[in-house]
C-alpha positions as CSV (number, residue, x, y, z in Angstrom):
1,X,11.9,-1.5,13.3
2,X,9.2,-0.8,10.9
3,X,9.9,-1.5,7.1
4,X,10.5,1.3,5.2
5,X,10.9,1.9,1.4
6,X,14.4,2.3,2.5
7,X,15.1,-0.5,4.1
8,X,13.6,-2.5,1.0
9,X,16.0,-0.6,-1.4
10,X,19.0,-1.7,1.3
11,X,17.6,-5.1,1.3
12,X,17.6,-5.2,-2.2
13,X,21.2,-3.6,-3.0
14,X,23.2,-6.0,-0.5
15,X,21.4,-9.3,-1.7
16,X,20.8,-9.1,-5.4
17,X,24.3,-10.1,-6.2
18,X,23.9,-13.3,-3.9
19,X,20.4,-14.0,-4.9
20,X,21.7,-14.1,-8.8
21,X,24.8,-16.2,-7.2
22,X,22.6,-19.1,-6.1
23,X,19.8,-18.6,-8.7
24,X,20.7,-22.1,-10.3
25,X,20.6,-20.9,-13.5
26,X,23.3,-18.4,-15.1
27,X,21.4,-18.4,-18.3
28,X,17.7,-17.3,-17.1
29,X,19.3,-15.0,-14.5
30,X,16.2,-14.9,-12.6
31,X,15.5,-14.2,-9.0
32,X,11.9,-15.4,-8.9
33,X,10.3,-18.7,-8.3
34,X,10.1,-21.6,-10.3
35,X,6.7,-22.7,-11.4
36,X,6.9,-26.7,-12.3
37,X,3.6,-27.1,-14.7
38,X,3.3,-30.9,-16.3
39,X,4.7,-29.7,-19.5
40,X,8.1,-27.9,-18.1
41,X,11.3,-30.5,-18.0
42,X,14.3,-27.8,-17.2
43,X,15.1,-25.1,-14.4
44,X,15.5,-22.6,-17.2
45,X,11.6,-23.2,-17.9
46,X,10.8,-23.7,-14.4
47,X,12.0,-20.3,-13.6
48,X,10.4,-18.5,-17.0
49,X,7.1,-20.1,-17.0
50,X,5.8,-16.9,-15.2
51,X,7.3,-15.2,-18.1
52,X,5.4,-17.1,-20.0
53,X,2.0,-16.6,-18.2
54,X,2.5,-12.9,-18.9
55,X,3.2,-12.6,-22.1
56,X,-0.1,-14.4,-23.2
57,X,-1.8,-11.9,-21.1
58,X,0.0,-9.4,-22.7
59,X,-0.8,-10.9,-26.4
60,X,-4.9,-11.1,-25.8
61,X,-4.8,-7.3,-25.1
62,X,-2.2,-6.3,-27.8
63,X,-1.1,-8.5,-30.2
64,X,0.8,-6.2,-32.2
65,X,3.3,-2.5,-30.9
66,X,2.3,-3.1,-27.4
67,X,3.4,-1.0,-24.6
68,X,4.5,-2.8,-21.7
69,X,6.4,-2.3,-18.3
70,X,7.5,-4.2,-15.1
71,X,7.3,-2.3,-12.3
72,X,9.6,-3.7,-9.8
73,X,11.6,-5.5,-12.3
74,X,14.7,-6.6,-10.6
75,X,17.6,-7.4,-12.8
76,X,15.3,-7.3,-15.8
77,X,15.2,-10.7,-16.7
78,X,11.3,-11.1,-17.1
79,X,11.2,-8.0,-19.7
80,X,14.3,-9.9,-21.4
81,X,12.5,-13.0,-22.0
82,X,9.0,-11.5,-22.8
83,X,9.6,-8.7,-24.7
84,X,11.6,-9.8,-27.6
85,X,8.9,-12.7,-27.6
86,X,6.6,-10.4,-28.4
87,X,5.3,-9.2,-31.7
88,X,6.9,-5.3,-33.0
89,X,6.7,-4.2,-29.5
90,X,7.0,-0.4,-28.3
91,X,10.0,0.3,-26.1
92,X,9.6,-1.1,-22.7
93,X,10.3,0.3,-19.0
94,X,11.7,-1.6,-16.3
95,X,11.6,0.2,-12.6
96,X,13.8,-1.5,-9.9
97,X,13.7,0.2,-6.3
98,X,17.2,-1.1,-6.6
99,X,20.1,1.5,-8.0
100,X,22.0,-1.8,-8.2
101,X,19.8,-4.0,-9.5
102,X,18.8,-0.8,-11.9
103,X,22.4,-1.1,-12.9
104,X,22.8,-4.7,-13.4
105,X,19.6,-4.7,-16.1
106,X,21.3,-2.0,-17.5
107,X,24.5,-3.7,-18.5
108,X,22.2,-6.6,-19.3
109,X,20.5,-4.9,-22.1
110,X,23.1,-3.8,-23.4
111,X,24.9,-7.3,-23.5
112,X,21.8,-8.8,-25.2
113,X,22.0,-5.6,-27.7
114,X,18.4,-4.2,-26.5
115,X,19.2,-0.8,-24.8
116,X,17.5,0.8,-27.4
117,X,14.3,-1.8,-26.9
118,X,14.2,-1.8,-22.9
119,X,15.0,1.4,-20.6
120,X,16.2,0.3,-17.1
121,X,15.3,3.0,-14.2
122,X,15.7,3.5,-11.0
123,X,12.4,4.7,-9.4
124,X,9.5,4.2,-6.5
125,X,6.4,1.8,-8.8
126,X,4.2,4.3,-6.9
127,X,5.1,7.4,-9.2
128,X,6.4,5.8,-12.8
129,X,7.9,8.7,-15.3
130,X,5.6,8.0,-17.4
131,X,2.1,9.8,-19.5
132,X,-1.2,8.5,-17.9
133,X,-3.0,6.1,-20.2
134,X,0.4,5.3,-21.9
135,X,0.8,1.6,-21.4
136,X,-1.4,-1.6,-22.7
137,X,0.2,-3.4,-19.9
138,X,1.3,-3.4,-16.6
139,X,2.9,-6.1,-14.8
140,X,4.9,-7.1,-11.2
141,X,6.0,-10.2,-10.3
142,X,6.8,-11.0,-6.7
143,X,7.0,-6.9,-6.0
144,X,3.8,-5.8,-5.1
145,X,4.0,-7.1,-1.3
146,X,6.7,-5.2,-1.0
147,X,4.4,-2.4,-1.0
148,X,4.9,0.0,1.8
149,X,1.2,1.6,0.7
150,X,-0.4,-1.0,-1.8
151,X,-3.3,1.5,-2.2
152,X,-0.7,3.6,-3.8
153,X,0.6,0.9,-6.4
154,X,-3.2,0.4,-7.7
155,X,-3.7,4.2,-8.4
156,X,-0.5,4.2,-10.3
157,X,-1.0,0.8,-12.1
158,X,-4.4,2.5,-13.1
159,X,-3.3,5.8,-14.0
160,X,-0.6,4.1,-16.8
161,X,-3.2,1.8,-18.3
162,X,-5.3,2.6,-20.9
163,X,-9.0,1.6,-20.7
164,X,-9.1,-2.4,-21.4
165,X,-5.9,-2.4,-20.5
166,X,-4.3,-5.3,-18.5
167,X,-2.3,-5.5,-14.8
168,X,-0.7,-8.4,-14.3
169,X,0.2,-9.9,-11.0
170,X,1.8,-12.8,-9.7
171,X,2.8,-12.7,-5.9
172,X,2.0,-13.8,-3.0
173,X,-1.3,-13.3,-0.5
174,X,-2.0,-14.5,2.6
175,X,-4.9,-16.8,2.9
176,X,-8.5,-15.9,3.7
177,X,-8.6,-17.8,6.6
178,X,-8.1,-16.7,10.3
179,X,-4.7,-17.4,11.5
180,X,-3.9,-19.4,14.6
181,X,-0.8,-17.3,16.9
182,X,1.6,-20.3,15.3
183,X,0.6,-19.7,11.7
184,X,0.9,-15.8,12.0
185,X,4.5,-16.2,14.0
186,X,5.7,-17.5,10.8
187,X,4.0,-15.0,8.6
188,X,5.4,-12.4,10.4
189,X,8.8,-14.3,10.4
190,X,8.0,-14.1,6.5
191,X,7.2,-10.3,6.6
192,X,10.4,-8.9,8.4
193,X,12.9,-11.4,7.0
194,X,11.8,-10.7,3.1
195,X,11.0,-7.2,4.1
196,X,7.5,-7.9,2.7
197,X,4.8,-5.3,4.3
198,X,2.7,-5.9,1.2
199,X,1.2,-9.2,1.3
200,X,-2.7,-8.5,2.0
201,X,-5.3,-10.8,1.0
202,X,-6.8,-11.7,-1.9
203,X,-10.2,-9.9,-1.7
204,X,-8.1,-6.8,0.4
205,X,-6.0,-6.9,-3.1
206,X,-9.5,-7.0,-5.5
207,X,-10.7,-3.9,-3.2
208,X,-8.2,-2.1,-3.8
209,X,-8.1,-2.5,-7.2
210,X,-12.0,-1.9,-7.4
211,X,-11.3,1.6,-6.2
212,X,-9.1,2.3,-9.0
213,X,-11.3,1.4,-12.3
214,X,-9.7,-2.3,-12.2
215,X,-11.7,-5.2,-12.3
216,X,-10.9,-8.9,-11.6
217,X,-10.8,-11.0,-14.8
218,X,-8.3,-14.0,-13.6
219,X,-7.1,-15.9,-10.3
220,X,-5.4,-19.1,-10.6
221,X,-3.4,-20.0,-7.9
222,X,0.2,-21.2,-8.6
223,X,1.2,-22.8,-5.1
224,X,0.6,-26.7,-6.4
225,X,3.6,-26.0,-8.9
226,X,6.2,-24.9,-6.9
227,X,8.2,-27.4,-5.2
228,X,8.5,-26.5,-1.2
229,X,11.6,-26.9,0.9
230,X,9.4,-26.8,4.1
231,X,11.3,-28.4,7.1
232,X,9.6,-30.7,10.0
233,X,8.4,-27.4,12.4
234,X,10.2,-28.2,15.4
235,X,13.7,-27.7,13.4
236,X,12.6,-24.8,11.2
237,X,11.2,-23.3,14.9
238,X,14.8,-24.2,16.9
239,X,16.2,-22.4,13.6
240,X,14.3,-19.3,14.0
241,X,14.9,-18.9,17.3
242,X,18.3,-19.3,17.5
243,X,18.6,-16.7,14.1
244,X,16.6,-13.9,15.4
245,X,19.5,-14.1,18.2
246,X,22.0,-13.5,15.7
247,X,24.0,-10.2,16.2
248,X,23.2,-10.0,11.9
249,X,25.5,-7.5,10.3
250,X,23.9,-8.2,6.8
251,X,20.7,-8.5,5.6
252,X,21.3,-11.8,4.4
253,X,20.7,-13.7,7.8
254,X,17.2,-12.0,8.0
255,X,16.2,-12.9,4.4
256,X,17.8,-16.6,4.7
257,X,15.3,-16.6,7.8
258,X,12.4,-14.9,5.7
259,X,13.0,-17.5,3.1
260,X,12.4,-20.5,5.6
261,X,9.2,-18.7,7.1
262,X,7.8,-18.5,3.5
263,X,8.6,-22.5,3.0
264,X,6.6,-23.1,5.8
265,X,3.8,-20.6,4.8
266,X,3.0,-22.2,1.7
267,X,3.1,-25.6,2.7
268,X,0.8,-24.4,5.9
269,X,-1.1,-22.6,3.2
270,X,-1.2,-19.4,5.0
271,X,0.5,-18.0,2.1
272,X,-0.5,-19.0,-1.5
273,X,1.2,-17.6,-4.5
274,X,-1.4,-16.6,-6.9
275,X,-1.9,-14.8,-11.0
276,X,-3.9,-12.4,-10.7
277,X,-5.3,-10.1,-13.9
278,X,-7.1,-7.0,-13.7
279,X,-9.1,-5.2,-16.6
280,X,-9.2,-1.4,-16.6
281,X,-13.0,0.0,-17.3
């Protein structure tokens, strides 16, 4: 079956609650991965040092009342840690695919006493309720390959940003290099599990970006801090196998799967998890 922005949102609404469940930290409350740099000791840091990342980005371009938002922003938890970090900032938009995980932010905010601060939406990143040229900053983290049209994401991205303006990505992209059939059996086991139609290359990503006024100003690839859970190939094969037999009622077997297929990815480095930062002309 070919993934569909409803099957993401699906995906999404049955395994948010899970994927905060077994996040390892009730605290950060963050689904995303954790980055190990040589100066992070705790999980809580592991798993905000993305956070992190983007709010210098976000404080070279406007270090004062700037005017953020996450597009595909989960349960909210990066716009909770960056935005009160930040100095006078405008009210921020967050805009989940997920009506669930639209909801969860929602009742986050107003636990941590910033729904006036941060508005939590549900909405498509490809068509964001807001003015063109509105925002000194967009950013996604781990959203963009779920893309159904990426092309589409880039005109939007653009359209919010005001010239100099900054998009912010971290995600992942598949590498440059030709794939042999076993490395692209486990992308693709990667694709369908994580319901991930997205992930495109590096320099497909840049092109894209080109078209729409945004240039490349950053690339630093992340993969060396992560700490993989890859298994010996001949198990993480049998498991596979025997999964994709499965008569799954929930989308969790598939992502449990897609999760695997990713382990192996990075370590095979057909995947590599990457910041990338775009300028607007």
């Amino acid at each position: 079956m070919p993934i569909t922005t409803d099957s993401i949102r699906t995906y999404y609404d049955e395994n948010t609650n899970l994927f905060l469940k077994f996040s390892g930290s009730k605290k950060a409350q963050n689904i995303h991965r954790t980055l190990w740099m040589q100066e992070v000791k705790t999980l809580e840091d592991a798993l905000n040092t993305s956070n992190a990342l983007i709010k210098a980005e976000i404080e070279s371009i406007a270090p004062t009342n700037a005017r953020i938002a996450d597009l595909g922003c989960g349960v909210g938890a990066s716009l909770f840690y960056i935005h009160p970090r930040l100095y006078e900032p405008a009210p921020a938009l967050g805009l989940t695919l997920s009506p669930v995980q639209a909801r969860l932010a929602q009742e986050s905010a107003k636990q941590l006493g910033l729904q006036k601060y941060i508005r939590f939406a549900e909405g498509d990143f490809t068509s964001v309720p807001l003015p063109s040229e509105s925002l000194d900053a967009v950013y996604s983290v781990e959203a963009v390959c779920h893309a159904v049209d990426p092309e589409k994401y880039f005109k939007e991205a653009s359209r919010l940003l005001r010239k100099g303006g900054k998009l912010i990505l971290v995600d992942d992209y598949q590498a440059a290099h030709p794939l042999t059939d076993h490395e692209q059996k486990w992308l693709d086991a990667y694709i369908k599990g994580w319901y991930v139609p997205g992930v495109r290359t590096v320099a497909q990503t840049i092109s894209s970006a080109n078209k729409h006024d945004l240039q490349l100003k950053k690339n630093d690839e992340l993969t060396p801090f992560l700490r993989l859970r890859n298994l010996p190939d001949f198990l993480a094969s049998t498991i596979l196998f025997l999964g994709e037999k499965l008569p799954t009622q929930h989308t969790i077997v598939p992502s449990m799967l897609g999760s695997m297929a990713l382990q192996q990815c990075l370590y095979m480095k057909v995947v590599e998890y990457r910041m990338l930062v775009f300028e607007k002309n």
